[in-house]
PASE-166652 format. One line per 4 residues: their letters; for each residue x, y, z of C-alpha. Coordinates in Angstrom, 1 decimal, always signed. Example, Ala and Ser with C-alpha at 12.3 -4.5 7.8 and 13.67 -1.06 7.14 Angstrom:
<atoms>
AS> +12.3,-4.5,+7.8 ~ +13.7,-1.1,+7.1
</atoms>
This chain:
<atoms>
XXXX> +141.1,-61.4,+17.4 ~ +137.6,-63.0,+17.1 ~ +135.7,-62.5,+13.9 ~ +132.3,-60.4,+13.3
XXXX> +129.8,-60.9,+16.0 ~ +126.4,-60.7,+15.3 ~ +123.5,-60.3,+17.6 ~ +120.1,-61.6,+18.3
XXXX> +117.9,-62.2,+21.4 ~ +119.4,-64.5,+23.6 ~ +116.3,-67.2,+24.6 ~ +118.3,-70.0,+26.8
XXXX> +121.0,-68.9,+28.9 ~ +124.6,-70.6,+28.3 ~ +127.7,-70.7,+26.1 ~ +128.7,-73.2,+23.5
XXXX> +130.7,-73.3,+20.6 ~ +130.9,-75.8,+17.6 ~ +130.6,-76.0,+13.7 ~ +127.7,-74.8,+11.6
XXXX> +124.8,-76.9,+10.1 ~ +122.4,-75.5,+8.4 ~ +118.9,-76.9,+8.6 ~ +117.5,-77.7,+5.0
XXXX> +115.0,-75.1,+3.9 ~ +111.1,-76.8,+3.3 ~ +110.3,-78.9,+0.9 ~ +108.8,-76.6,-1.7
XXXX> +106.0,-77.7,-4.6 ~ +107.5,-78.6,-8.0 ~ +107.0,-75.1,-10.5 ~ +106.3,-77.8,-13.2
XXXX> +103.8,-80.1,-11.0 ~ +100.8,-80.2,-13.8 ~ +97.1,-80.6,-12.7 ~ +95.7,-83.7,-11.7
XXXX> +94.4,-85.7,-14.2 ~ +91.8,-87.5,-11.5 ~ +91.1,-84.6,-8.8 ~ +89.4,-87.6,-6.8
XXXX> +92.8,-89.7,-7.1 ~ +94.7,-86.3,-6.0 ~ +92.9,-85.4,-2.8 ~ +92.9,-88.7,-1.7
XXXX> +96.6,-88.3,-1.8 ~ +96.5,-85.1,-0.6 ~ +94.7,-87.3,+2.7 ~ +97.2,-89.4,+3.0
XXXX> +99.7,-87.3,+3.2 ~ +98.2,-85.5,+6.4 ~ +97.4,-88.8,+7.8 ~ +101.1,-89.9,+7.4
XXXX> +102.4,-87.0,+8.6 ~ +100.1,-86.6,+11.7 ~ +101.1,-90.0,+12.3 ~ +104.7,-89.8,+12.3
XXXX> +104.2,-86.5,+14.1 ~ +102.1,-89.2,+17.1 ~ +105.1,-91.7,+16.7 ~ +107.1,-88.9,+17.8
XXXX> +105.7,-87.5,+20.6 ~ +105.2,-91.4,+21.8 ~ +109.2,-91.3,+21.9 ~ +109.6,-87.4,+23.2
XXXX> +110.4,-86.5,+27.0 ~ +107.9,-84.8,+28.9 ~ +108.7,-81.5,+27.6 ~ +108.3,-82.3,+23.6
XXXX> +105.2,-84.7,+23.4 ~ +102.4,-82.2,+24.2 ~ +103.9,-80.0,+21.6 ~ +104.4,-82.5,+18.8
XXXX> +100.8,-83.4,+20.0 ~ +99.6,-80.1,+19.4 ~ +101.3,-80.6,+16.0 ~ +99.6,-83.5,+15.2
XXXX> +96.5,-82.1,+15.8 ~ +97.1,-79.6,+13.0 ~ +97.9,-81.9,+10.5 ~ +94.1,-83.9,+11.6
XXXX> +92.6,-80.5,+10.9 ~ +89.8,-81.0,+8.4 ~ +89.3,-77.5,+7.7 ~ +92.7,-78.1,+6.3
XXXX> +92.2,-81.0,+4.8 ~ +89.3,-79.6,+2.9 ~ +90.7,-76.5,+1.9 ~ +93.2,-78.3,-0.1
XXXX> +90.4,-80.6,-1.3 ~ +89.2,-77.2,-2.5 ~ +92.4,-76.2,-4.3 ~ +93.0,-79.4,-6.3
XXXX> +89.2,-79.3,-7.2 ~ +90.5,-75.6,-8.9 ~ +92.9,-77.4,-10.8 ~ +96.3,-77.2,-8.8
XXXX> +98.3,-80.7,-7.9 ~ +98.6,-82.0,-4.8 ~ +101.9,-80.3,-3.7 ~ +100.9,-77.2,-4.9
XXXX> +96.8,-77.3,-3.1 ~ +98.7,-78.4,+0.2 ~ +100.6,-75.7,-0.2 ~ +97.8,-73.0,-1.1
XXXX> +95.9,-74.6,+1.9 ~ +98.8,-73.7,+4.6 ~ +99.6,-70.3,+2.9 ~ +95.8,-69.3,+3.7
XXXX> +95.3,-70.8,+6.8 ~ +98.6,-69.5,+8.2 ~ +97.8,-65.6,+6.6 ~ +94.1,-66.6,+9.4
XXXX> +96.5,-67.6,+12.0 ~ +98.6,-64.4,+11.8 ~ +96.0,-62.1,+11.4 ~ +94.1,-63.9,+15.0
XXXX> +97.2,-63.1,+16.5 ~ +98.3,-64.8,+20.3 ~ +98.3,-68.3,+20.1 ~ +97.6,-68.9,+17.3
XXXX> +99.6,-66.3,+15.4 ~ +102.5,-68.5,+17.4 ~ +101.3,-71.7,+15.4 ~ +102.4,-70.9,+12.0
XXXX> +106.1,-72.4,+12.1 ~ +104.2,-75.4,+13.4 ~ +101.1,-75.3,+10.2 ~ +103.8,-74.4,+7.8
XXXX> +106.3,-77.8,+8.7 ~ +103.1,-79.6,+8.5 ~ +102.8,-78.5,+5.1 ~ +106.2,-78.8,+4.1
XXXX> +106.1,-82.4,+5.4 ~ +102.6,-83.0,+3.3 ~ +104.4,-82.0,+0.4 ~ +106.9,-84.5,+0.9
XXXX> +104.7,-87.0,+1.3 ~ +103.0,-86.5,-1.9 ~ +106.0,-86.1,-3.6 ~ +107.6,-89.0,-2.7
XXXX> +110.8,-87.1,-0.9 ~ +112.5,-87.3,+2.5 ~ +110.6,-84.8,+5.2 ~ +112.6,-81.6,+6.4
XXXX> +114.5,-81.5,+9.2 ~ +118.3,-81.7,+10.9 ~ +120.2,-83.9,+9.4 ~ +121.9,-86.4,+10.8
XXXX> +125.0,-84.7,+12.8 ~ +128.2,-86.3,+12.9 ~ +129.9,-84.3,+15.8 ~ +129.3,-81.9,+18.4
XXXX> +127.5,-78.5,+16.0 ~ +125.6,-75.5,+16.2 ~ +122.2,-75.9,+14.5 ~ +121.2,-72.8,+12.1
XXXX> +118.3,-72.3,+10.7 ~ +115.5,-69.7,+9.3 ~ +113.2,-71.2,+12.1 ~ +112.9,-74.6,+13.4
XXXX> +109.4,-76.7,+13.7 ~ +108.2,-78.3,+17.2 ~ +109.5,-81.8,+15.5 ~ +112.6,-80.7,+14.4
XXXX> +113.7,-79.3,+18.1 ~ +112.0,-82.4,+19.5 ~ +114.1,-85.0,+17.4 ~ +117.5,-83.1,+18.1
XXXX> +120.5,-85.6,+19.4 ~ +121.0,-83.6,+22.6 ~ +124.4,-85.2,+22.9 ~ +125.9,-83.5,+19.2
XXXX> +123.7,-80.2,+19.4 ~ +125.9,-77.8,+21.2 ~ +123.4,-74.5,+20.5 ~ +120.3,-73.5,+18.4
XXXX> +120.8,-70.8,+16.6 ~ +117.7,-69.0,+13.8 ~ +117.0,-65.7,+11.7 ~ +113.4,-65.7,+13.0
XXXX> +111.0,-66.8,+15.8 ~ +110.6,-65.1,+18.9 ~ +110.9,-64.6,+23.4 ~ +107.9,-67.3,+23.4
XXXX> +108.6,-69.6,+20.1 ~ +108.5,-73.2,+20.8 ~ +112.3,-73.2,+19.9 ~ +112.8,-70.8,+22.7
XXXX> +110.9,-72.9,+25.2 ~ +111.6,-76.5,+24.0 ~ +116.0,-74.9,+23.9 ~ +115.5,-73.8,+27.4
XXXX> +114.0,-76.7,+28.9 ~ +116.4,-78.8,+27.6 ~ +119.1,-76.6,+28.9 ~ +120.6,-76.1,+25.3
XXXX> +122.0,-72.3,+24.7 ~ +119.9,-70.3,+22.0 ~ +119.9,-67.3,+20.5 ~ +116.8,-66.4,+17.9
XXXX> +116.1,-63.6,+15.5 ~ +120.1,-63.5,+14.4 ~ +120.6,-61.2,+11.2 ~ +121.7,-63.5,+8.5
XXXX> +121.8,-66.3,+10.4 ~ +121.0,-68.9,+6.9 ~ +123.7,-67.1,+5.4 ~ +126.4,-68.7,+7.7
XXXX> +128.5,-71.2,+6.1 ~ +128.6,-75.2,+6.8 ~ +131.3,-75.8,+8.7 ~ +132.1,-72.4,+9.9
XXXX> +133.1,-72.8,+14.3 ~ +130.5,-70.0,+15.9 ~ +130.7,-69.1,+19.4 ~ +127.3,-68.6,+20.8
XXXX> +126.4,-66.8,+23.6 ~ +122.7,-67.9,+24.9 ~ +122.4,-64.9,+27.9 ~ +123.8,-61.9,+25.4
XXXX> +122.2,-63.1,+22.6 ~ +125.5,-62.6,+20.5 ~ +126.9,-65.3,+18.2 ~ +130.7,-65.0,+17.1
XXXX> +132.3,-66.5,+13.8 ~ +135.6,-67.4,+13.8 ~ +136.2,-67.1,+17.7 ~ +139.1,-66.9,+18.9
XXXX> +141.3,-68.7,+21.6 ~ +140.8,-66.0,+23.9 ~ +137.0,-65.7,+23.2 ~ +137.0,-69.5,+23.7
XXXX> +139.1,-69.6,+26.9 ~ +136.8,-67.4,+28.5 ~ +133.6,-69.0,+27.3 ~ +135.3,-71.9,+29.2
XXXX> +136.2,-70.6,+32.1 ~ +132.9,-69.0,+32.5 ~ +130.8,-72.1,+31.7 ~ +132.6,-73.7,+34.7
XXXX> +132.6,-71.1,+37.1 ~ +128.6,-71.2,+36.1 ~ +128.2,-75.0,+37.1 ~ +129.9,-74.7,+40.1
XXXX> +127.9,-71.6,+41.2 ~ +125.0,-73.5,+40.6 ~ +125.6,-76.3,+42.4 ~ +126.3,-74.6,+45.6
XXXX> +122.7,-73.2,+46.3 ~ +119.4,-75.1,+47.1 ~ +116.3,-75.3,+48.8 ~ +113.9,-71.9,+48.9
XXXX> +114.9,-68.8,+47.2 ~ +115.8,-65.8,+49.7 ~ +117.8,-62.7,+49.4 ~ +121.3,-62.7,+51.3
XXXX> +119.8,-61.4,+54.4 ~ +117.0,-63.8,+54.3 ~ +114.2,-62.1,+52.9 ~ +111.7,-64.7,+50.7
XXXX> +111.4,-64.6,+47.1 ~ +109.9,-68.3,+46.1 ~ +110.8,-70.0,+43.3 ~ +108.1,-71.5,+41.3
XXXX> +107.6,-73.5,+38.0 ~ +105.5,-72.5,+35.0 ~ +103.6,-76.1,+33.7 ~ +101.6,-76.8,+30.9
XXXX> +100.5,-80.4,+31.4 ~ +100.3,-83.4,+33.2 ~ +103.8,-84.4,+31.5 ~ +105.3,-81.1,+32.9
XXXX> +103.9,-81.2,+36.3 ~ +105.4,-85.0,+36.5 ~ +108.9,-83.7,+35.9 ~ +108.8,-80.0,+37.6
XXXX> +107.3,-81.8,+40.9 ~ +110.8,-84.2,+41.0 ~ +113.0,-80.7,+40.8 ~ +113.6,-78.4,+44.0
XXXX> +111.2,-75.6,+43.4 ~ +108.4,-74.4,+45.9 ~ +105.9,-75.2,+43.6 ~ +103.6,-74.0,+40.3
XXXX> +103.3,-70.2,+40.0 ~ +101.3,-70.4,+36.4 ~ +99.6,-73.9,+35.5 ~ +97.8,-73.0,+32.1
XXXX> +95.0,-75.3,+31.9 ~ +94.0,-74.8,+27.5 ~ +95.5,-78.1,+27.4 ~ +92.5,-79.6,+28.7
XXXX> +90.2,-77.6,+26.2 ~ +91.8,-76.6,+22.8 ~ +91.4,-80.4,+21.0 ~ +88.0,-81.0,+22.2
XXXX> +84.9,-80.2,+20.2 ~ +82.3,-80.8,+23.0 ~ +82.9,-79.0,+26.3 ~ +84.9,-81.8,+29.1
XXXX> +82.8,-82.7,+31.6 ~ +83.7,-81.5,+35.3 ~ +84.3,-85.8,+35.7 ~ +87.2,-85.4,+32.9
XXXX> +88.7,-81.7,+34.2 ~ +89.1,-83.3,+37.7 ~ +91.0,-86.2,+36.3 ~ +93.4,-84.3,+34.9
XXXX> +93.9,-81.6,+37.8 ~ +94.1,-84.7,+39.8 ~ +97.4,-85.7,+37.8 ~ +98.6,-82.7,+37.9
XXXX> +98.4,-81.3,+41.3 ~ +99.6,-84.6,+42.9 ~ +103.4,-83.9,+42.1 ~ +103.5,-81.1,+44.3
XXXX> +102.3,-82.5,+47.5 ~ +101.7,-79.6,+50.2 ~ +103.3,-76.8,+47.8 ~ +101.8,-74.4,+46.1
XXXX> +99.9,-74.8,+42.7 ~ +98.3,-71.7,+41.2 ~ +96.2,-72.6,+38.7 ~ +95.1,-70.2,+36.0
XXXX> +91.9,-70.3,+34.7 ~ +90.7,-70.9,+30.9 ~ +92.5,-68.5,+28.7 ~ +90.4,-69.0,+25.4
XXXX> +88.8,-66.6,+23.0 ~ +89.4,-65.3,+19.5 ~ +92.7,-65.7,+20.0 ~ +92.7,-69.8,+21.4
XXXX> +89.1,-70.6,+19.6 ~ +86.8,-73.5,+21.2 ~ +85.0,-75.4,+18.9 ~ +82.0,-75.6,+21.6
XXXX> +82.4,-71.8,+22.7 ~ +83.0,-69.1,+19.8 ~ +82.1,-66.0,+20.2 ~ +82.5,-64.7,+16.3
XXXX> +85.7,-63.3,+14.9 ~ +87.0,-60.2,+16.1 ~ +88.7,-57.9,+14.5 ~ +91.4,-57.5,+17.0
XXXX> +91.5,-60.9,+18.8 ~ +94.2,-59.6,+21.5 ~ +91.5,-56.8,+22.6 ~ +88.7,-58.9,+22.2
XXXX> +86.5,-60.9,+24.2 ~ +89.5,-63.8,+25.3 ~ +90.7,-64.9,+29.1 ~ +87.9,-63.6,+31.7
XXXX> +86.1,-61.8,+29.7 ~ +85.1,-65.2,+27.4 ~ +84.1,-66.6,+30.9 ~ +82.0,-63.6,+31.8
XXXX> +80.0,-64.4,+29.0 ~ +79.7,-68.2,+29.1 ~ +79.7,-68.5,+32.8 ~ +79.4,-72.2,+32.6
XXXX> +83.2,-72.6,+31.1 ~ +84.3,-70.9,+34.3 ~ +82.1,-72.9,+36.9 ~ +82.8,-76.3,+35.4
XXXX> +86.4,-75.3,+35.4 ~ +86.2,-74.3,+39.2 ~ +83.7,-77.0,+39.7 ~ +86.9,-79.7,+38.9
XXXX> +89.4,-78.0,+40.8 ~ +88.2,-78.0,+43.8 ~ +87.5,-81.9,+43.6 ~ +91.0,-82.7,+42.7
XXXX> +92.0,-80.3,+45.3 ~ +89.9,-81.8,+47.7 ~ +90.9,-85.3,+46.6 ~ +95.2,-84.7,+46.4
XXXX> +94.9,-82.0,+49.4 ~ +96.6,-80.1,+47.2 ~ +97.6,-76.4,+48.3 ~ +95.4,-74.8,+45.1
XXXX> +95.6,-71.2,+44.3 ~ +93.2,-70.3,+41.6 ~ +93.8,-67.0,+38.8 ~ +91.9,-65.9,+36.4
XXXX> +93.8,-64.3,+32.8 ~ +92.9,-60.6,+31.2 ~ +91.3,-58.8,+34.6 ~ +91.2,-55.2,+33.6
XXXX> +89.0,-53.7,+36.7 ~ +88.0,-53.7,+40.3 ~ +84.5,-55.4,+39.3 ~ +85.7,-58.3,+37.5
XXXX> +88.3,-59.6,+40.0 ~ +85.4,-59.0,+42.4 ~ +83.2,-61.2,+39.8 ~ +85.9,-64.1,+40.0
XXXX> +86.7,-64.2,+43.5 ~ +83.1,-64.4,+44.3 ~ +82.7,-67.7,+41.7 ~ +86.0,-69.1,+43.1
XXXX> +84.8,-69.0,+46.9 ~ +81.7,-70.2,+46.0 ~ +83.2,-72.9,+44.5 ~ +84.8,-73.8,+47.7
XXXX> +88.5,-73.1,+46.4 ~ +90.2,-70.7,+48.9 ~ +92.2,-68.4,+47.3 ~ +91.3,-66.1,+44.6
XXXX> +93.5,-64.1,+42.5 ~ +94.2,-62.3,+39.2 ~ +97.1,-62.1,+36.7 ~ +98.1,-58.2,+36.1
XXXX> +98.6,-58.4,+32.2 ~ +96.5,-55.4,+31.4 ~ +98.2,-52.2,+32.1 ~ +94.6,-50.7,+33.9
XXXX> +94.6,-53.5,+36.5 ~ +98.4,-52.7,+37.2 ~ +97.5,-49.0,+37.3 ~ +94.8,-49.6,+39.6
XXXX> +95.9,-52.4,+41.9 ~ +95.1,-51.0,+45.1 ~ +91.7,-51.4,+44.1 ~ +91.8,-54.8,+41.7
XXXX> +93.8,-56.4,+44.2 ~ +91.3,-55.2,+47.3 ~ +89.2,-58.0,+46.0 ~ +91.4,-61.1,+45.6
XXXX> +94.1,-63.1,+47.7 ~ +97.3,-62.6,+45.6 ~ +97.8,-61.0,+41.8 ~ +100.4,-62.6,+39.7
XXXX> +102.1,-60.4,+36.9 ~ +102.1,-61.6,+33.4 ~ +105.0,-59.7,+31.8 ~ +104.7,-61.2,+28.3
XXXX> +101.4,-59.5,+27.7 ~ +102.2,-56.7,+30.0 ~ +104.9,-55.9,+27.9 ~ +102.7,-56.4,+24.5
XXXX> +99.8,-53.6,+26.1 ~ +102.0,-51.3,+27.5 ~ +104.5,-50.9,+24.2 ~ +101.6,-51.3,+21.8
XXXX> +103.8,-53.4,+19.9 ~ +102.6,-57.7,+19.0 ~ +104.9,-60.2,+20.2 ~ +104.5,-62.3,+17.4
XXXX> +106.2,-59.5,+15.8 ~ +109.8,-59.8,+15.0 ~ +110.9,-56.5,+13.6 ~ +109.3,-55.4,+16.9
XXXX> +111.2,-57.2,+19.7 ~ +113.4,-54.4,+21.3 ~ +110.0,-53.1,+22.5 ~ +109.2,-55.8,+24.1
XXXX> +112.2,-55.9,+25.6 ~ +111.4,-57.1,+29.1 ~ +113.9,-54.3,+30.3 ~ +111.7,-51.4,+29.3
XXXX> +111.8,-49.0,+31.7 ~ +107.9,-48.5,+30.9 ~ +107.0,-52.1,+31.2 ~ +109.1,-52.1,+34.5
XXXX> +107.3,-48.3,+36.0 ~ +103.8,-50.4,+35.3 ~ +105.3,-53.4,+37.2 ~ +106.3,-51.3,+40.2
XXXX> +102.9,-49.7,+40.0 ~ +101.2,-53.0,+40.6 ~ +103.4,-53.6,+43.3 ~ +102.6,-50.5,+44.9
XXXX> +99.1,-51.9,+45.4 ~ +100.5,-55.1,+46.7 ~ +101.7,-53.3,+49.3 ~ +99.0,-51.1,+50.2
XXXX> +96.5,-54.2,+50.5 ~ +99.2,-56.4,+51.9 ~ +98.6,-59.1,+49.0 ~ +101.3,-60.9,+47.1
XXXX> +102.4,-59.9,+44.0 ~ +104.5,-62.6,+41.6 ~ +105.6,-62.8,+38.4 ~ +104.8,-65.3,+35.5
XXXX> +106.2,-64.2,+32.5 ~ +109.8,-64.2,+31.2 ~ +111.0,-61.7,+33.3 ~ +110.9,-64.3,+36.2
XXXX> +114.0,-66.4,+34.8 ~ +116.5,-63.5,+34.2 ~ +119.0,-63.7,+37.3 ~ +119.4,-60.0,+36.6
XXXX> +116.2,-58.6,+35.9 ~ +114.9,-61.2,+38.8 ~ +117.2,-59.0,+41.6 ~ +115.2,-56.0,+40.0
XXXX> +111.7,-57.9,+40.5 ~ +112.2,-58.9,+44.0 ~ +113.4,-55.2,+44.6 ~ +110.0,-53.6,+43.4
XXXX> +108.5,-56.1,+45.4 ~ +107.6,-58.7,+43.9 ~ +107.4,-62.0,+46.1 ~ +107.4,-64.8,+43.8
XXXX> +109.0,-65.8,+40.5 ~ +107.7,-68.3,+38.7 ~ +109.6,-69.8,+35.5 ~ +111.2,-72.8,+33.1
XXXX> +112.5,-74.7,+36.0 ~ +115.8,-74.9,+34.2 ~ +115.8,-71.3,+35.4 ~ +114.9,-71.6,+38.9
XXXX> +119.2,-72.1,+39.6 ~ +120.4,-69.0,+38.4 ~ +118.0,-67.0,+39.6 ~ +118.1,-68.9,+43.0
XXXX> +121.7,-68.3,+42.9 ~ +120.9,-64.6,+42.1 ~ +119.2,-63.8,+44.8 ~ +121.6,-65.4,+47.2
XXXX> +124.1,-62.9,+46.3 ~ +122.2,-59.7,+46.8 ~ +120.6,-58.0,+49.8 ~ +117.0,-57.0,+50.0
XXXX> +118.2,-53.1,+50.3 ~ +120.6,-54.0,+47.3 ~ +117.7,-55.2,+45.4 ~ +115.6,-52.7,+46.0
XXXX> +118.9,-50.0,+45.0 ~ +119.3,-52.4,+41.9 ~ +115.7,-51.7,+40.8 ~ +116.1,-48.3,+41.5
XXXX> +118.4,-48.3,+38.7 ~ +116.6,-49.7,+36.1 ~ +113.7,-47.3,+36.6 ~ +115.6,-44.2,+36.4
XXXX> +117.1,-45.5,+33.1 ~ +116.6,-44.2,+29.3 ~ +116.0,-47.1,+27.5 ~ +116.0,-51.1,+27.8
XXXX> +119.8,-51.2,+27.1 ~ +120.6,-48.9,+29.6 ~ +118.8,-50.5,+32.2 ~ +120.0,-53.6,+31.8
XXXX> +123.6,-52.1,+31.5 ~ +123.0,-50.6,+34.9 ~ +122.1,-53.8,+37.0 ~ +124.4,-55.5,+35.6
XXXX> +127.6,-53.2,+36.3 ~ +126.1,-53.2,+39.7 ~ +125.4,-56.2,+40.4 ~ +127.3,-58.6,+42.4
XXXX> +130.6,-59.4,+40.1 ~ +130.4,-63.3,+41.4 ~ +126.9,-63.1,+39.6 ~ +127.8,-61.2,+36.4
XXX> +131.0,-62.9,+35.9 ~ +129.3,-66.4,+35.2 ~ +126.1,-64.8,+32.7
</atoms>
């Protein structure tokens, strides 16, 4: 019999199983490290260190696939950051040593970064390995990370950096397995667009010995120790069954009786438009555009926007790209449009709402689309993030049009506009549902919050009565209603989308397969039955205990 299971939150689908290696905790500041005798000589040091390390961090991304550069970018950034740089100018100016005032400097920049919340809050692995890789520097040690792997292994680990799960051997790293991060860490995303099974916040996870063979499941979330040869055999069995499945279905996603459901890819970047525009999917259902804005300290000109939306829309030819507009604020702060801090970022003036009050960001923005759209002929669909009421969707679409873009629409991440779609909805051309924040409003529960994720459990029957609510109002005004969020790329919960309504799905195109596959297997009317149970449900578990028992076994027997 297989040994004690554990469970976590399954992030990238798929089964593996291999030996342990643990990831080497951060490099940590000497207790003994005295003061600097020359506080000049010391933050100099303390410069170089960032400098080195933001420069490896370039070096990296230079060598990264499409999916792992903008983030090590990102990275890199934050180790340029001269706030940081002075703050632990600052602390070895009070006395401390350079390991100690890099140190300091990360610890009260990442307690800023928490308490903003959003992206930000979702940054701190990312500050913290640039600090631990500063404090290498200065001290003269090799930087954290995986070392070098010898076989085919299961990587453990409290969390993993942006540059650790960028640098990973693909061929030796059978799962990712860590005690913390989250639904939308960058290990999640990074693991599932590299198709490498993961499962995150795992109880004891650093505690598991070297060596040890773990069986990981990356749809359950469950990780085994000691599997065995039965566990294993079916693990096997299953992971075969799964790539042949796959394999067998293409082209546009449809229920078995030919009803539509398209199957769209979420994109970041020029980088991920590139390689999502080579795979089959009908297009972009969420292009987030902060890329363009976050690292610049004067506002880009309409000139520079258009460049970019040029490279990015030209992938897709004639299919759909919906584009969603800035979604900055407290939360994603621009150097050239701040607001003031906020005591609760997330509620605060971010998405729309920023726009409403700096109209120009949002004209500018619209201003550049609709050149590169009119340069590529690309089929450009235009959102806008945090719409709450009637009168602001009204407020957007009536920007976008003038703009000369023709369609207008609004995500449904605020429970009012999902409560009141019949009337937000009234005024634009599609809505598109953003179940990550949906999720976070409607359960009143952060998702950088770890101890909180059964709430945001995309299975709550809550989250999924607001989700059928916005549908309703779909319907009633005959306008499309997809989904952006995480919910999109569960084959089960998908079946239960399409079955409230919903008439796109937009995802990591790793996804797009299963779900595709998914749909094939299941009747509109069985879909709509399917959804049907998961509403009338008690609690997240039992939804997803429902669908799934009821769900087409060819489906289930391969997730």
């Amino acid at each position: 019999m297989s040994g004690d299971t554990r469970h976590g939150v399954g992030v990238s689908p798929g089964t593996a199983v291999g030996p342990v290696v643990q990831v080497a905790p951060p490099v940590r500041p000497p207790a003994d490290e005295p003061a600097p005798a020359d506080a000049g000589a010391a933050t100099d040091l303390v410069l170089e260190a960032l400098a080195a390390v933001a420069a490896d961090l370039d070096d990296r991304a230079a060598a990264a696939d499409e999916h792992a550069a903008p983030i090590l970018k990102a990275t890199a950034l934050i180790a340029r950051d001269k706030g940081l740089a002075k703050a632990a100018g600052k602390h070895v100016g009070a006395g401390l040593g350079p390991a100690h005032a890099i140190d300091a400097a990360v610890e009260e920049y990442a307690a800023q970064f928490e308490a903003l919340g959003g992206y930000f809050a979702e940054r701190v692995t990312d500050l913290r390995d640039v600090g631990a890789r500063a404090v290498a520097a200065v001290l003269g040690v090799p930087a954290p990370g995986v070392p070098a792997l010898t076989e085919p292994s299961v990587i453990v680990a409290l969390d993993l950096a942006p540059a650790e799960t960028a640098a990973l051997d693909r061929s030796r790293v059978v799962a990712i397995v860590t005690e913390a991060g989250g639904r939308t860490s960058h290990t999640a995303i990074l693991a599932a667009q590299m198709g490498i099974p993961a499962v995150v916040q795992l109880p004891d996870a650093t505690s598991l010995a070297v060596g040890t063979t773990v069986a990981v499941d990356g749809d359950g979330g469950s990780v085994t120790v000691d599997p065995d040869l039965e566990l294993l055999e079916a693990q096997r069995v299953r992971r075969e069954r799964r790539a042949a499945a796959l394999a067998g279905v293409s082209g546009p996603g449809a229920t078995r009786d030919g009803h539509a459901v398209a199957l769209l890819a979420n994109i970041g970047g020029v980088d991920d438009a590139v390689a999502a525009g080579a795979q089959d999917v009908e297009g972009v259902g969420l292009f987030r555009t902060e890329f363009v804005y976050l690292s610049a300290q004067t506002m880009p000109t309409v000139g520079e926007q258009a460049d970019v939306y040029r490279k990015v829309l030209e992938p897709f030819g004639d299919r759909r790209v919906v584009v969603r507009t800035l979604d900055a604020g407290a939360d994603k702060p621009l150097a050239f449009a701040n607001l003031g801090e906020e005591e609760n970022p997330a509620l605060g003036r971010r998405g729309l709402r920023l726009c409403q009050a700096l109209p120009t960001l949002i004209d500018s923005q619209l201003e550049a689309l609709a050149i590169a759209a009119r340069d590529t002929g690309a089929n450009v669909r235009v959102m806008a993030p945090m719409v709450a009421t009637a009168d602001e969707a009204a407020w957007f679409a009536s920007r976008v049009r003038a703009a000369g873009l023709p369609k207008a629409g609004v995500m449904i991440e605020v429970p009012a506009a999902a409560l009141r779609s019949r009337h937000v909805l009234a005024e634009v051309d599609f809505g598109s549902l953003g179940t990550n924040d949906l999720a976070q409003y409607t359960m009143a529960a952060d998702r950088m919050e770890g101890a909180l994720s059964d709430l945001l459990d995309p299975w709550q029957p809550a989250v999924l009565d607001v989700v059928a609510a916005a549908c309703a109002g779909g319907a009633e005004t005959g306008k499309p209603v997809g989904v952006c969020g995480e919910s999109a790329g569960d084959p089960l919960l998908a079946l239960v989308l399409a079955g409230l309504g919903v008439s796109s799905l937009s995802m990591a195109p790793s996804k797009v397969p299963a779900v595709r596959l998914a749909l094939s297997l299941h009747t509109l009317a069985e879909c709509r039955s399917l959804a049907e149970a998961a509403l009338s449900a008690r609690s997240a578990a039992d939804a997803r205990e429902a669908v799934r028992a009821a769900a087409s076994e060819e489906l289930t027997s391969i997730l």
